[in-house]
DOKEPA-613521 format. One record per residue (C-alpha): residue in one letter; y, z, x. Coordinates in steps of 0.05 Angstrom, whole numbers, padded with zeros to 5 digits, always signed. Layout:
// DOKEPA-613521
AYZX
...
END
This chain:
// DOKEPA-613521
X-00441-00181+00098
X-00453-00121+00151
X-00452-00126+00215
X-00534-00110+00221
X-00538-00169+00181
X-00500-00213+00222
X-00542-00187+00287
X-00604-00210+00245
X-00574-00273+00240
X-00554-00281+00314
X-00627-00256+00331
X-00656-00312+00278
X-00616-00374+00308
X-00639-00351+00376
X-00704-00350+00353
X-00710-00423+00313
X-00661-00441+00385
X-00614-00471+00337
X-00555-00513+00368
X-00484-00486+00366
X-00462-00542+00312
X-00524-00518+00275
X-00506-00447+00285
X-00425-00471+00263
X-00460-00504+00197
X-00499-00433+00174
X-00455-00392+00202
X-00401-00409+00156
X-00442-00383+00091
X-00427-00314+00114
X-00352-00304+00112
X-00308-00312+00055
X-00276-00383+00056
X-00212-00396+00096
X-00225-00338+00134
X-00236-00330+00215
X-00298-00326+00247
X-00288-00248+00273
X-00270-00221+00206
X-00343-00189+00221
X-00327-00181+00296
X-00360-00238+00306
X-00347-00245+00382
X-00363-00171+00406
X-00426-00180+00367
X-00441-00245+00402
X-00417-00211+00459
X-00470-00150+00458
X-00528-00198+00441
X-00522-00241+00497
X-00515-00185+00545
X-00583-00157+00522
X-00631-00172+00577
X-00627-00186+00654
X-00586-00235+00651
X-00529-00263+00595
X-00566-00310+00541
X-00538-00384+00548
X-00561-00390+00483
X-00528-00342+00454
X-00471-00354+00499
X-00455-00430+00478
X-00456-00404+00406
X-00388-00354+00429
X-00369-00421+00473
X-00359-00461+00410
X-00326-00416+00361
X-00264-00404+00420
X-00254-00486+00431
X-00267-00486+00348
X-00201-00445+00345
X-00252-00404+00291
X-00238-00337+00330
X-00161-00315+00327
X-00126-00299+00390
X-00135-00221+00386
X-00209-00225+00377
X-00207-00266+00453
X-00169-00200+00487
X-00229-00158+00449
X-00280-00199+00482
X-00253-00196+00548
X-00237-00118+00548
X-00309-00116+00519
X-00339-00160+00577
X-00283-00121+00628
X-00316-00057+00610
X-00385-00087+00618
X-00371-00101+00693
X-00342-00038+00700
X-00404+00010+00677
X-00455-00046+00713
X-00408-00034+00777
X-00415+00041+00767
X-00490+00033+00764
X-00498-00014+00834
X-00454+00046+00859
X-00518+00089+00844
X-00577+00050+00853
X-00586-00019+00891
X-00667-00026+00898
X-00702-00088+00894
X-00736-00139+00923
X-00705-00187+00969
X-00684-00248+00919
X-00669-00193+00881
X-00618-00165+00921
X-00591-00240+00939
X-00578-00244+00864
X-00540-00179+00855
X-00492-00210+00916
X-00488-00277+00878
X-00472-00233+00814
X-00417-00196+00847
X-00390-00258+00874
X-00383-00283+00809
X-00352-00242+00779
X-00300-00232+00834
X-00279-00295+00813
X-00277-00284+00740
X-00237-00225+00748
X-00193-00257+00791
X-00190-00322+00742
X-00168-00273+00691
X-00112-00241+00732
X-00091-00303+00752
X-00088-00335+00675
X-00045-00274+00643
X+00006-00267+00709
X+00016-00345+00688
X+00018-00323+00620
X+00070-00271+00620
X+00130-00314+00622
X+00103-00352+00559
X+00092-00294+00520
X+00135-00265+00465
X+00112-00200+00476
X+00101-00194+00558
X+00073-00118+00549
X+00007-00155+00505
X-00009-00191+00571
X+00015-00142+00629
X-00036-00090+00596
X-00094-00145+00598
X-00063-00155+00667
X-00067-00089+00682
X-00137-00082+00662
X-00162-00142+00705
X-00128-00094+00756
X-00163-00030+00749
X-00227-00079+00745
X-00214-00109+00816
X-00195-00042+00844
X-00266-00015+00820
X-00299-00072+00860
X-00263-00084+00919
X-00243-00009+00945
X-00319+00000+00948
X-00337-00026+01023
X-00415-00031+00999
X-00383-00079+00942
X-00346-00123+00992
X-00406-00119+01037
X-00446-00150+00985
X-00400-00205+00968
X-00395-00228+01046
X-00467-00235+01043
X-00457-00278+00978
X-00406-00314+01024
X-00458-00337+01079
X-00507-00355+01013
X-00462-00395+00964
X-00402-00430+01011
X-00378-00475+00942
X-00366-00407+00908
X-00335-00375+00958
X-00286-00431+00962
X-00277-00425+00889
X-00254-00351+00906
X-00199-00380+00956
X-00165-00428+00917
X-00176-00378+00853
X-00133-00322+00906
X-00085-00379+00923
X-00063-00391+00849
X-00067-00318+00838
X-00009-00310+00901
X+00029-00361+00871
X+00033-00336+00799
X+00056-00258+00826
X+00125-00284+00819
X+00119-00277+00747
X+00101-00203+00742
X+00162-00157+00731
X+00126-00096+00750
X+00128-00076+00822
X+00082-00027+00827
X+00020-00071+00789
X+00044-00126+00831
X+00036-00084+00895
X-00035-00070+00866
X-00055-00144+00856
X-00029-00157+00928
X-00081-00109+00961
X-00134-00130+00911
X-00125-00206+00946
X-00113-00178+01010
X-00185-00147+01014
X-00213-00207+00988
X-00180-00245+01046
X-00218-00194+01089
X-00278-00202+01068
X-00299-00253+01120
X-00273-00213+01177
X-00316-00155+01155
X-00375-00166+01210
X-00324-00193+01261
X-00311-00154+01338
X-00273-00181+01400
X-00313-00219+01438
X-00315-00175+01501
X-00343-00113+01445
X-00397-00162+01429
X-00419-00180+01492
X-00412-00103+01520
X-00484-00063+01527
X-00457+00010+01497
X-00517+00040+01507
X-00567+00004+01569
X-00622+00046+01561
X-00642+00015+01487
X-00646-00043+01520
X-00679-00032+01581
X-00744+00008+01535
X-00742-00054+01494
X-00750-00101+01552
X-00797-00065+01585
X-00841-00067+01524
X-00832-00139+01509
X-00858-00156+01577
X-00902-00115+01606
X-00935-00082+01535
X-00938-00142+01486
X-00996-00129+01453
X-00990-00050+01450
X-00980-00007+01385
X-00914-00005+01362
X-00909+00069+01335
X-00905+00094+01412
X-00834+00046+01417
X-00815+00076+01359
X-00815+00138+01383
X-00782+00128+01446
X-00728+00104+01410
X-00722+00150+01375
X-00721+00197+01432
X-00665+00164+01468
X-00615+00158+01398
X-00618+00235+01387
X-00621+00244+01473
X-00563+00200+01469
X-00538+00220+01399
X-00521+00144+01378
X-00495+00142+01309
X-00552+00095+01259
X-00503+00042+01251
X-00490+00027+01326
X-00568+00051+01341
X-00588-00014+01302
X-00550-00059+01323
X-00566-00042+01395
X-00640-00060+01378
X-00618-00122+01350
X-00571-00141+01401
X-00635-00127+01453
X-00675-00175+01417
END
């Protein structure tokens, strides 16, 4: 059987929403008896059919679900799935890098996205720095290690990334404590990695995350401190004496006072928001 074949399959059972003990029963007819499940690749091709849309197909999804906790799929195919799903996140990371457009819940679900898969990648560290003193071989896992790695480093040295997860903080408070406790295991498995420098790397990776929630966070006395009066003053003077003006002429004396004043955007903004 080809591998086309096999996506026509995939494509049919998804179609007639077959269950995934449906999908074990017809699935079997394709592979030569006593033989595993990914003889075909079997789990990448799962893999790259449920990832075709906006979103993963659950579908799809529960039918890769079942043949793992079947034991059908043998232990090498697993590390193929997660360096195929690995370098998923990595090229969908490269492309939020680029372009991040959309409409509010839009942009609510990217942060919820991100925040997810934080904690997957963090999961997976966490599950092969346990795993390394099991091992026979302990390079097999410190290179999946070392992948999760690379994968963190992507996500977290971007400050637009991290940015993005804090607001997924404020949103989804069970996840984010899922992320803690996920970092806390992580901390205490690092005693099993032999390698200094990747366990270096894994200890900035968590220590970003543990920043995260300080991102937005001043002294008190540089919160409560007017930098620049004259914002406010224009914007009090509007709100009470012109309140059912146009807005455009505000606009433009503000804008006349940032570039008088040369106030950098960031700060410029949150002046007006302080003032209101």
């Amino acid at each position: 059987m080809k591998v086309v074949n096999l996506k026509q399959a995939i494509l049919q059972a998804w179609k007639e929403r077959w269950s995934d003990y449906q999908w074990a029963i017809n699935i079997k007819k394709f592979f030569p008896k006593g033989a595993t499940w990914d003889i075909l690749n079997l789990a990448e091709t799962l893999l790259e059919q449920a990832m075709i849309g906006p979103s993963p197909n659950p579908l799809i999804m529960s039918y890769l679900k079942y043949a793992i906790s079947s034991q059908s799929l043998d232990n090498f195919s697993k590390h193929l799935r997660v360096r195929s799903l690995a370098n998923c996140i990595e090229e969908n990371c490269n492309f939020m890098l680029s372009s991040c457009h959309g409409k509010a819940e839009e942009c609510i679900g990217l942060c919820r996205a991100l925040l997810n898969t934080l904690n997957w990648m963090l999961r997976a560290a966490a599950f092969y720095a346990e795993k390394l003193k099991e091992l026979i071989d302990p390079a097999v896992g410190e290179n999946q290690l070392i992948m999760c790695t690379e994968r963190l480093e992507k996500l977290l040295n971007s400050s637009r990334n991290r940015a993005l997860i804090h607001i997924a903080r404020l949103e989804e408070t069970a996840s984010w404590a899922n992320v803690e406790q996920t970092v806390i295991k992580l901390a205490e498995v690092l005693i099993n990695v032999n390698n200094p420098q990747l366990r270096t790397r894994l200890e900035d990776c968590t220590s970003l995350v543990k920043g995260i929630p300080l991102m937005l966070s001043v002294h008190t006395e540089q919160l409560n401190k007017t930098t620049f009066p004259t914002i406010h003053a224009v914007i009090i003077l509007e709100g009470t004496m012109n309140l059912t003006s146009e807005i455009q002429p505000l606009v433009e004396q503000l804008m006349m006072v940032k570039r008088m004043q040369r106030i950098p955007s960031p700060l410029f903004v949150l002046e007006i928001w302080k003032a209101c």
